[in-house]
C-alpha positions as a LaTeX table, in Angstrom:
\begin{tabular}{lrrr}
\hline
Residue & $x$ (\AA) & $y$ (\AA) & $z$ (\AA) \\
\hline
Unk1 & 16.68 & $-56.18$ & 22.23 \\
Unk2 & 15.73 & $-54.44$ & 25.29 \\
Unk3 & 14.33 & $-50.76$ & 25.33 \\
Unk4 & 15.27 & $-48.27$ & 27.94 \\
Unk5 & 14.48 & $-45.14$ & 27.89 \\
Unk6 & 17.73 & $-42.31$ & 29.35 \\
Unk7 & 16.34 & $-40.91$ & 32.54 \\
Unk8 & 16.10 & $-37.01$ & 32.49 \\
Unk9 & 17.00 & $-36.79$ & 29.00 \\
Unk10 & 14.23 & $-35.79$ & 26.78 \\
Unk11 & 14.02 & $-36.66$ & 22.91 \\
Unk12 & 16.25 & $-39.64$ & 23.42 \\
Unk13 & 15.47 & $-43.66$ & 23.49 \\
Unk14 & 18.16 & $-46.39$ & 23.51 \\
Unk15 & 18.48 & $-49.92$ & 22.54 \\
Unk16 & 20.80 & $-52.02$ & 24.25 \\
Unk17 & 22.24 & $-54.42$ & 21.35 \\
Unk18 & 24.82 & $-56.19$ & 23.03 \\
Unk19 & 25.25 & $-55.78$ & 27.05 \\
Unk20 & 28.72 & $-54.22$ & 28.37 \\
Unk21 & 30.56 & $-55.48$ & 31.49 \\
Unk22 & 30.70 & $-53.87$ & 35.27 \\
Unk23 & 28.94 & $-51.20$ & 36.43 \\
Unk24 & 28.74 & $-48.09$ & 34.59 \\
Unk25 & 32.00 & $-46.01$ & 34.67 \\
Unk26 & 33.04 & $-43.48$ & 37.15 \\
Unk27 & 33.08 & $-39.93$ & 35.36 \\
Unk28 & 35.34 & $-36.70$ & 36.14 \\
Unk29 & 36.13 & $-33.75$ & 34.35 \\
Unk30 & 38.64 & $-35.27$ & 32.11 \\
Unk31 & 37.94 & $-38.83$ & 31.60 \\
Unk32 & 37.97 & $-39.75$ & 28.22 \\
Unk33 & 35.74 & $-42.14$ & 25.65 \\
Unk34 & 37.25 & $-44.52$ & 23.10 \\
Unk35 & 34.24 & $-46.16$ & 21.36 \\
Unk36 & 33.15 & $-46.73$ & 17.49 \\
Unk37 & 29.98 & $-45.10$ & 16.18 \\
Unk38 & 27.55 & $-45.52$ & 13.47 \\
Unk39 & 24.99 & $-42.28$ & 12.59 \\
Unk40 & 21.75 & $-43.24$ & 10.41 \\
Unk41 & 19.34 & $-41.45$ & 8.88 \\
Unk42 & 15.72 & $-42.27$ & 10.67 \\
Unk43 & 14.22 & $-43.53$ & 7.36 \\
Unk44 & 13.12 & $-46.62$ & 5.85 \\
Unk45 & 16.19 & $-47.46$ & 4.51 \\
Unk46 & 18.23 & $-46.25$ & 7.85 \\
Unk47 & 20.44 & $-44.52$ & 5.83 \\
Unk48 & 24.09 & $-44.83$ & 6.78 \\
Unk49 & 25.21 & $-41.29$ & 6.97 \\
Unk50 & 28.94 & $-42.13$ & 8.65 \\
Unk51 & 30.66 & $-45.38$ & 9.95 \\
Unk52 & 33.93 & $-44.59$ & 11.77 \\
Unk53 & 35.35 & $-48.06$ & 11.38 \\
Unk54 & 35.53 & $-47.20$ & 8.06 \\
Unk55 & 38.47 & $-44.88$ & 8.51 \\
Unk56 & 39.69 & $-47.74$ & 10.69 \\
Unk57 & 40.20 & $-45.43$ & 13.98 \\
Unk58 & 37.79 & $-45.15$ & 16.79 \\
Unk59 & 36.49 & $-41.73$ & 18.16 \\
Unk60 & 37.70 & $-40.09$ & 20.95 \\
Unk61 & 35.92 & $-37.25$ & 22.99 \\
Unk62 & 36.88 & $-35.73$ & 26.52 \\
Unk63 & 34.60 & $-35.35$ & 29.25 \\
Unk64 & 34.10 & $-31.68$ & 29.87 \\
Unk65 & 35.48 & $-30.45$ & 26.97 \\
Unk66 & 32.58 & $-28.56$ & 24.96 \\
Unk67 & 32.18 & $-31.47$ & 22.47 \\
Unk68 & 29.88 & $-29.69$ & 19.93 \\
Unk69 & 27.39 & $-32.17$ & 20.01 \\
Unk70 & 26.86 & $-32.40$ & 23.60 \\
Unk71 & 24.37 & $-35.19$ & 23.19 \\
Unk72 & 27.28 & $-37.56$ & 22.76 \\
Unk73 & 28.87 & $-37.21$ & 26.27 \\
Unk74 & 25.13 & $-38.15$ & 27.89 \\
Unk75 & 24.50 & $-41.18$ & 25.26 \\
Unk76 & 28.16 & $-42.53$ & 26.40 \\
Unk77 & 27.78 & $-41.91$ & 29.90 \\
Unk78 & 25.14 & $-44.19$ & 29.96 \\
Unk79 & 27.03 & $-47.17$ & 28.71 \\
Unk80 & 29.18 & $-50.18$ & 30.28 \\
Unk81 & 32.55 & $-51.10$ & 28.74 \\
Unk82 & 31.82 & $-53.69$ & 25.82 \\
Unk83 & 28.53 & $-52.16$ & 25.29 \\
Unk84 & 26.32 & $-52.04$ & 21.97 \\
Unk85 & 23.93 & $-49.67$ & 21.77 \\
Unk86 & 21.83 & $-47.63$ & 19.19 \\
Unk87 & 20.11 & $-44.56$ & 19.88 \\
Unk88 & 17.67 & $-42.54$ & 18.50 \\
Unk89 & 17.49 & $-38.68$ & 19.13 \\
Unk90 & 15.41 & $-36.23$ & 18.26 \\
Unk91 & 16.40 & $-33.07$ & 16.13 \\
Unk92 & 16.38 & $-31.23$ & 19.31 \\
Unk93 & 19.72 & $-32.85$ & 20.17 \\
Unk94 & 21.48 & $-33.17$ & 16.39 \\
Unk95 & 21.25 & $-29.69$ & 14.51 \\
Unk96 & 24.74 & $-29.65$ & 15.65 \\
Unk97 & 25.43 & $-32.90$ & 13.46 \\
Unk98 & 26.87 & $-31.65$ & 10.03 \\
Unk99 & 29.09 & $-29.17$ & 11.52 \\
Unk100 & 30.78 & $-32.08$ & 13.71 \\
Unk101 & 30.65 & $-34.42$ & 10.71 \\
Unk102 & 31.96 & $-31.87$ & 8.50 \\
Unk103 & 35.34 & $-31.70$ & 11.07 \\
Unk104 & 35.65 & $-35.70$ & 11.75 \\
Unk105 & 35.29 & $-36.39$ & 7.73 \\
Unk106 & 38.54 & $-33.41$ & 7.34 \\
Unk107 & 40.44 & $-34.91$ & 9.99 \\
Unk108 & 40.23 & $-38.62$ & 8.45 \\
Unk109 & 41.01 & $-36.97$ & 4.69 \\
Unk110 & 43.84 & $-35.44$ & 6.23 \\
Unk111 & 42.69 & $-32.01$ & 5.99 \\
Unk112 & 42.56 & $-29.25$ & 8.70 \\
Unk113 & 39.13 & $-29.36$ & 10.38 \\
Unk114 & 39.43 & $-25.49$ & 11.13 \\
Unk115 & 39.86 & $-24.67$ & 7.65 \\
Unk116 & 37.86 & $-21.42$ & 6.98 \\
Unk117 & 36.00 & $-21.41$ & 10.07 \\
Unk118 & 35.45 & $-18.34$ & 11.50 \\
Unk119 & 35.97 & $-17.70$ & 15.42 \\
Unk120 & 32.46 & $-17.89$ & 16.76 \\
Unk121 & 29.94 & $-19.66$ & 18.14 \\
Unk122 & 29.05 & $-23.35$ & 16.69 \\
Unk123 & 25.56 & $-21.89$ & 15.46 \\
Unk124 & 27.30 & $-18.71$ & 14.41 \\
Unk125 & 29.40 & $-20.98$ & 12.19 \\
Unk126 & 26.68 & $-22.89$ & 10.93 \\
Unk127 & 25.51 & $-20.01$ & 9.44 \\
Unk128 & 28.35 & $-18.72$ & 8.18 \\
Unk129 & 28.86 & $-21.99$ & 5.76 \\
Unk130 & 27.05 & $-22.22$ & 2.54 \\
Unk131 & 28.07 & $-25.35$ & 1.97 \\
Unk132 & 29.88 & $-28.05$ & 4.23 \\
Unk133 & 31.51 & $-29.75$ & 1.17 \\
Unk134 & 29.24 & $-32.96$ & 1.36 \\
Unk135 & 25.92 & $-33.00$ & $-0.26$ \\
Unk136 & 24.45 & $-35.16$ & 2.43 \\
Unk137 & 25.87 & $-32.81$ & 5.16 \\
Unk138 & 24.04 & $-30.00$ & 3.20 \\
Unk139 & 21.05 & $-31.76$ & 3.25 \\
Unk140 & 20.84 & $-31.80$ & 7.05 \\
Unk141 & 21.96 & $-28.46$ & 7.45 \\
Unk142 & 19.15 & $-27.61$ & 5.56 \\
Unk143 & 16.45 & $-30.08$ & 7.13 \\
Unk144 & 17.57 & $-31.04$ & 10.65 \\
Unk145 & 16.03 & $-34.18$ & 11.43 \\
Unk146 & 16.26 & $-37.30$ & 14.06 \\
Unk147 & 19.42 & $-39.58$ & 13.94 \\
Unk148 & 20.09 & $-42.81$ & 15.23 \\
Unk149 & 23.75 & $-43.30$ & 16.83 \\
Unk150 & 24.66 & $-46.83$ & 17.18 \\
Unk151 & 27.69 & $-46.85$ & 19.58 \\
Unk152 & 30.12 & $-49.50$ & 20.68 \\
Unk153 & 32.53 & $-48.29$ & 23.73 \\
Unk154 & 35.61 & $-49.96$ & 24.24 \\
Unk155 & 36.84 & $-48.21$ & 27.46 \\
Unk156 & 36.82 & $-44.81$ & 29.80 \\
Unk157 & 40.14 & $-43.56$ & 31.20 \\
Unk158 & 40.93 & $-41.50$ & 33.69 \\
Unk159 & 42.47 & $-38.28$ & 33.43 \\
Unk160 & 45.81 & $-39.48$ & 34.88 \\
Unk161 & 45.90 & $-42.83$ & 32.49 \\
Unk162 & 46.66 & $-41.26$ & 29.63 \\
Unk163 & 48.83 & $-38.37$ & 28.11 \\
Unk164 & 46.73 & $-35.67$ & 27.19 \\
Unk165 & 46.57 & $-33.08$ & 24.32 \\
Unk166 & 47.38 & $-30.08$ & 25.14 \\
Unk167 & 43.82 & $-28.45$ & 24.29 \\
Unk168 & 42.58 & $-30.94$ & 26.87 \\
Unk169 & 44.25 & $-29.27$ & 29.18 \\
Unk170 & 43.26 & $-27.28$ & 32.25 \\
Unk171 & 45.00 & $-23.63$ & 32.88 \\
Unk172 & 46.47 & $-25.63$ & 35.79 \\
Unk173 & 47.76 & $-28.52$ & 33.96 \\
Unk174 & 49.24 & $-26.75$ & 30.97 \\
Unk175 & 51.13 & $-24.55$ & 33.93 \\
Unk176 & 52.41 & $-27.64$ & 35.78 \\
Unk177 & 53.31 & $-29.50$ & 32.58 \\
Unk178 & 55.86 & $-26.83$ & 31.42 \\
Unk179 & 58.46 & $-27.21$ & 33.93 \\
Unk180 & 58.48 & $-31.10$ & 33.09 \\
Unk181 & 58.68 & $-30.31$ & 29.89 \\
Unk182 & 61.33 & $-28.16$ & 30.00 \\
Unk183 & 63.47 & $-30.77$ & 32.07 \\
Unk184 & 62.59 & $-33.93$ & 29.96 \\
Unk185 & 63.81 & $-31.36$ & 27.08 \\
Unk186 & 66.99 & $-30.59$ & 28.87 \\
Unk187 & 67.57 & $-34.48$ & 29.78 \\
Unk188 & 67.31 & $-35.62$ & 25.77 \\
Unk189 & 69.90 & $-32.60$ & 25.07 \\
Unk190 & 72.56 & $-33.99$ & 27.49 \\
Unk191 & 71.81 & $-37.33$ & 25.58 \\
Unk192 & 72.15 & $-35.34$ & 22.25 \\
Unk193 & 68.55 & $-36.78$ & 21.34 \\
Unk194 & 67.84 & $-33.28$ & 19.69 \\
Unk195 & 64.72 & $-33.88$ & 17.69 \\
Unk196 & 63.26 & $-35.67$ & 20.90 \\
Unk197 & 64.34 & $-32.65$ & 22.75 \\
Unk198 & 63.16 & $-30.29$ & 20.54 \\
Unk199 & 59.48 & $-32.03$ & 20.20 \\
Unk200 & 59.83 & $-31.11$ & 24.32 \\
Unk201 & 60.57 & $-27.69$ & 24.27 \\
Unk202 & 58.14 & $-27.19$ & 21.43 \\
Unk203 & 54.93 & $-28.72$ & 23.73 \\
Unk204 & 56.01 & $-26.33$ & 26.39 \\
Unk205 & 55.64 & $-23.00$ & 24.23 \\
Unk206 & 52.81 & $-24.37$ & 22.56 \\
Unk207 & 51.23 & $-24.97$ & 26.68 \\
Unk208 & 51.87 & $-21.04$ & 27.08 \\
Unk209 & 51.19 & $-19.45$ & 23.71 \\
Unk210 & 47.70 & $-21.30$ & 24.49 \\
Unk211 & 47.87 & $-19.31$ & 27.94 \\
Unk212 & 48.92 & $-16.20$ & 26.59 \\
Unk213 & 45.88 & $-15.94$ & 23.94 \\
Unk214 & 43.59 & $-15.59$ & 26.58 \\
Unk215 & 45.35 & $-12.25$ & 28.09 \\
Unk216 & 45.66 & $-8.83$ & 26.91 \\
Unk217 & 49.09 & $-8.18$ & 25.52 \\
Unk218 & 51.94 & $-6.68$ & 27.24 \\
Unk219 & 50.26 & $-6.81$ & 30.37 \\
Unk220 & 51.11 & $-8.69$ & 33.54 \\
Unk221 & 50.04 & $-11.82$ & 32.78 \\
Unk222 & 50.97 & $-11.85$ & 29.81 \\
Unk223 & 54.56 & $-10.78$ & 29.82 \\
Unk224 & 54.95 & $-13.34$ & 33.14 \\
Unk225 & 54.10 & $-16.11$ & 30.49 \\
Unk226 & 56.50 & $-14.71$ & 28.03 \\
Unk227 & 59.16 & $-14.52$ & 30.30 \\
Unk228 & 58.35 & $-18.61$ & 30.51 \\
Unk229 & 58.50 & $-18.43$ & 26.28 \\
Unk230 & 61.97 & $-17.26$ & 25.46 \\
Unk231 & 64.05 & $-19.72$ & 27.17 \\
Unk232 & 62.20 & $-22.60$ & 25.45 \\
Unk233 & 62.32 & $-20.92$ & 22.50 \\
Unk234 & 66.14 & $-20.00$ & 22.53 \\
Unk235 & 66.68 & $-23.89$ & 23.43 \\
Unk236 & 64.72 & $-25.50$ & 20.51 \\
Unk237 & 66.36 & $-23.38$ & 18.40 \\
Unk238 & 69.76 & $-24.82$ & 19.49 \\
Unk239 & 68.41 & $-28.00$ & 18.86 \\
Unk240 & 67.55 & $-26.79$ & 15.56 \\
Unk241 & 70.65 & $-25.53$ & 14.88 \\
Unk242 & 72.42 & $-29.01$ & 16.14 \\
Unk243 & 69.75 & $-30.73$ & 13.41 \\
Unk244 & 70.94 & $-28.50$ & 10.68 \\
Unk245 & 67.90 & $-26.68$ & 10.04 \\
Unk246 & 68.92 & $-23.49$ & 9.63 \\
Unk247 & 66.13 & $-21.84$ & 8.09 \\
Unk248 & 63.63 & $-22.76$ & 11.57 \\
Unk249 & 65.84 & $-20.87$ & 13.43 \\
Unk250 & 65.95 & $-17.99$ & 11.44 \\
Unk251 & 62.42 & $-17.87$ & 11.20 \\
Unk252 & 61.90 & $-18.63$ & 15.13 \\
Unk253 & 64.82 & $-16.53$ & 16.43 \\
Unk254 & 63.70 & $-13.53$ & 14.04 \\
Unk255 & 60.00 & $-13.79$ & 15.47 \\
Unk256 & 61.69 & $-13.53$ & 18.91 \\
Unk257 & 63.74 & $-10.42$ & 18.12 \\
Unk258 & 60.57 & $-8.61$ & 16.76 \\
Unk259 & 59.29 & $-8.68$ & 20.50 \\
Unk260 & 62.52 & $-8.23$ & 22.09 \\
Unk261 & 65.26 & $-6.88$ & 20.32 \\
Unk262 & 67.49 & $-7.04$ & 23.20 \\
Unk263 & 68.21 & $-10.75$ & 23.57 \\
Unk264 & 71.62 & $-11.49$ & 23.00 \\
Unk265 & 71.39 & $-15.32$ & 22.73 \\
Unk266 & 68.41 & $-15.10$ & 20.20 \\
Unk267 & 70.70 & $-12.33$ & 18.09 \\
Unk268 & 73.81 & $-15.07$ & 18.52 \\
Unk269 & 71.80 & $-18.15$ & 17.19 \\
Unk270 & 70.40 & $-15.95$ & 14.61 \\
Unk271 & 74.30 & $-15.37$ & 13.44 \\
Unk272 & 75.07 & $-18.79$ & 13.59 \\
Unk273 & 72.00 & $-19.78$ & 11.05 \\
Unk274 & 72.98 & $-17.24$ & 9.22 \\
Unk275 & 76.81 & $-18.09$ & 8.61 \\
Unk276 & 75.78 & $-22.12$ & 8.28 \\
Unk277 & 73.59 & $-20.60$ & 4.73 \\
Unk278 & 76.16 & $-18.05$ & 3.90 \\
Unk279 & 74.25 & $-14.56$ & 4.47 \\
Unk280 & 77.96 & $-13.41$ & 6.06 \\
Unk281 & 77.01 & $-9.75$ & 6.17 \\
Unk282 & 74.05 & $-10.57$ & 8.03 \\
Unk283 & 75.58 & $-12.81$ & 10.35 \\
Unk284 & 78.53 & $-10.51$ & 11.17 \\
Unk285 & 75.45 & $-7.75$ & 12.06 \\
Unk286 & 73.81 & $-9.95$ & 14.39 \\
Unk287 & 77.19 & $-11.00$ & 16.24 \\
Unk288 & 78.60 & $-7.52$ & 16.48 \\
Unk289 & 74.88 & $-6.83$ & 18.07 \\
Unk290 & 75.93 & $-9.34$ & 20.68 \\
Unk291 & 79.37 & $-8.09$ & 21.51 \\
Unk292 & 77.27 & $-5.01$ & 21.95 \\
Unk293 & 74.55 & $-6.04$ & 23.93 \\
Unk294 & 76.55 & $-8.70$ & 26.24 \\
Unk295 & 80.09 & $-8.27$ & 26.58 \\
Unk296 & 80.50 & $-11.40$ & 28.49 \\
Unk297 & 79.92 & $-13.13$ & 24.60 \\
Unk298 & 82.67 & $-10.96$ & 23.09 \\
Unk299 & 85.26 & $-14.24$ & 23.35 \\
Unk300 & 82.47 & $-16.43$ & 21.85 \\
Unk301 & 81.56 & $-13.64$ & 19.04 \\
Unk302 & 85.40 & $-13.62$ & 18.26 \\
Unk303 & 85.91 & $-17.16$ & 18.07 \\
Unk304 & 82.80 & $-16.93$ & 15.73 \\
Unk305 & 83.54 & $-14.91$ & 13.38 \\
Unk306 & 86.85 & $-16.16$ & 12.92 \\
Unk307 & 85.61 & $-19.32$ & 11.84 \\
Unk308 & 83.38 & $-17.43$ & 9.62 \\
Unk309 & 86.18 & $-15.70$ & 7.85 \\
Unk310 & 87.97 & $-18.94$ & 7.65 \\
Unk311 & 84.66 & $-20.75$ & 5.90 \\
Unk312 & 84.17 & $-17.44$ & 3.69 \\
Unk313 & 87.56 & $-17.50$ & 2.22 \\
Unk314 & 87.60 & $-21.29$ & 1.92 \\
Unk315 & 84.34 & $-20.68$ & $-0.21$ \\
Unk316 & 85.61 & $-17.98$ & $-2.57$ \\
Unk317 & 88.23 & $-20.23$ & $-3.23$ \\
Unk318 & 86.28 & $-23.11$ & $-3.98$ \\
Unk319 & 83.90 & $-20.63$ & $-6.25$ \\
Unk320 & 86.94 & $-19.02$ & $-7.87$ \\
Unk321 & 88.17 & $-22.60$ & $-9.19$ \\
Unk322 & 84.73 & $-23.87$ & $-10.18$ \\
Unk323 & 84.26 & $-20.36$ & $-12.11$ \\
Unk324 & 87.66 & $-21.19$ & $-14.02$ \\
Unk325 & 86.98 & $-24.75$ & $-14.65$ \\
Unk326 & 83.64 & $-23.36$ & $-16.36$ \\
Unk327 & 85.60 & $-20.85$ & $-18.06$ \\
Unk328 & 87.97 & $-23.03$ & $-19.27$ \\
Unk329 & 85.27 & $-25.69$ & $-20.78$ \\
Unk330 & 83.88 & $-23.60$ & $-22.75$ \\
Unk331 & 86.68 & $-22.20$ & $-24.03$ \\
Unk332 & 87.51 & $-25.76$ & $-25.38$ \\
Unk333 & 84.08 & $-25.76$ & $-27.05$ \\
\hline
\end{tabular}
């Protein structure tokens, strides 16, 4: 095993255990690491603290992105593809280490990483936590100390070679990705792929609610990403409706209305998820509110609530004979 020490980088030595292939990969804001990784304890023992192959799924971190234990992008950035190599770093580097354990052993039980954490600072949250959940997490929390990281990295891609997460976004990006988006959405609708569609439209809010949280409300910027909002909104809850779940649009078109309780075509899909679960008084509210708000609808409203009084009728009916088929059980009792 040959020892190199990282150039610039104090309170860190690496072993190269197995040599990588080309030269060493060419990095931009972006680029992302797929590698395996081993953490030990620097004691007699070497004390295996976490092994991600044993929650069979490599790590993944962007370049760029505020990993929380920064150390990692500089340890990786000094590796070839293929490469095996264990490094030791001093506490300097790893007082960050339970907090990021903490999240990566949530995420492979299935839990929400986030859970509890309070919006701060990493430190900040570090001392909010009186306990990670993990005994040996505790313990380092407690007692920072050196760790060795033994990683194996299977490849770097470029910002462009893969599909990216929408928190890996840019401002730019997530800007430029809603209008594709919103046309890949509209493309699976006119192929009735709904639930495709509707994943679609529901990336594209999720791009701008991201964009929003970052400006003051009801102000410029704000209500210019909004205006970007409703429409995607409005058409996954068609798709919604066209999938039968009723309840998501009531819930989605409702949250709309609370902000603007002037849009017609959120008050008319409201109606129709309303009459498709049988609340008919308040569907015939919300369609009379369209008739009122946008006469151009009143045909549509009409031909709505026609079919509504056709269903309601059909359904007392139906009732009325199940009622009198109970009735007249028990009566034979």
């Amino acid at each position: 095993m040959e020892e190199t020490y990282l150039l610039n980088v104090e309170g860190v030595k690496k072993k190269i255990l197995h040599g990588g292939q080309g030269e060493l990969p060419k990095l931009q804001d972006g680029s992302k690491f797929t590698f395996h990784f081993q953490t030990l304890k620097d004691d007699f023992e070497r004390t295996v603290i976490d092994d991600s192959r044993e929650n069979g799924m490599p790590m993944e971190i962007i370049v760029g992105k505020m990993f929380k234990l920064e150390i990692w992008e500089t340890l990786l950035s000094s590796m070839r593809i293929g490469e095996v190599a264990e490094f030791w770093c001093d506490t300097i580097h790893t007082g960050m280490y339970a907090l990021v354990s903490r999240g990566m052993r949530r995420i492979a039980e299935g839990r929400d990483p986030l859970e509890g954490q309070k919006h701060r600072c990493g430190m900040g949250n570090m001392f909010d936590y009186h306990s990670t959940g993990y005994d040996d997490l505790d313990e380092l929390q407690r007692q920072p100390q050196p760790l060795i990281f033994v990683m194996e990295l299977f490849r770097v891609e470029d910002p462009s070679a893969y599909k990216r997460d929408t928190w890996a976004m840019s401002k730019e990006e997530k800007l430029a990705a809603v209008p594709v988006l919103h046309s890949e959405g509209n493309r699976l609708v006119l192929r009735r792929e709904f639930a495709q569609a509707a994943a679609k439209y529901q990336e594209a809010v999720i791009c701008l609610r991201n964009l929003q949280a970052k400006e003051k409300p009801w102000e410029d910027g704000w209500l210019k990403l909004e205006s970007l909002v409703t429409p995607l909104v409005l058409n996954y809850c068609q798709c919604q409706l066209e999938l039968g779940e009723y309840y998501e649009v009531l819930e989605h078109t409702t949250e709309l209305l609370q902000k603007h309780n002037d849009n017609a075509k959120a008050y008319f899909k409201r109606a129709k998820a309303h009459a498709a679960v049988w609340n008919e008084r308040e569907a015939r509210e919300d369609f009379q509110r369209v008739a009122h708000l946008d006469p151009s609808m009143a045909a549509a409203v009409k031909k709505e609530l026609k079919q509504l009084g056709e269903r309601m009728r059909k359904k007392h009916v139906e009732d009325r004979k199940r009622y009198q088929g109970l009735f007249q059980s028990s009566q034979g009792l």
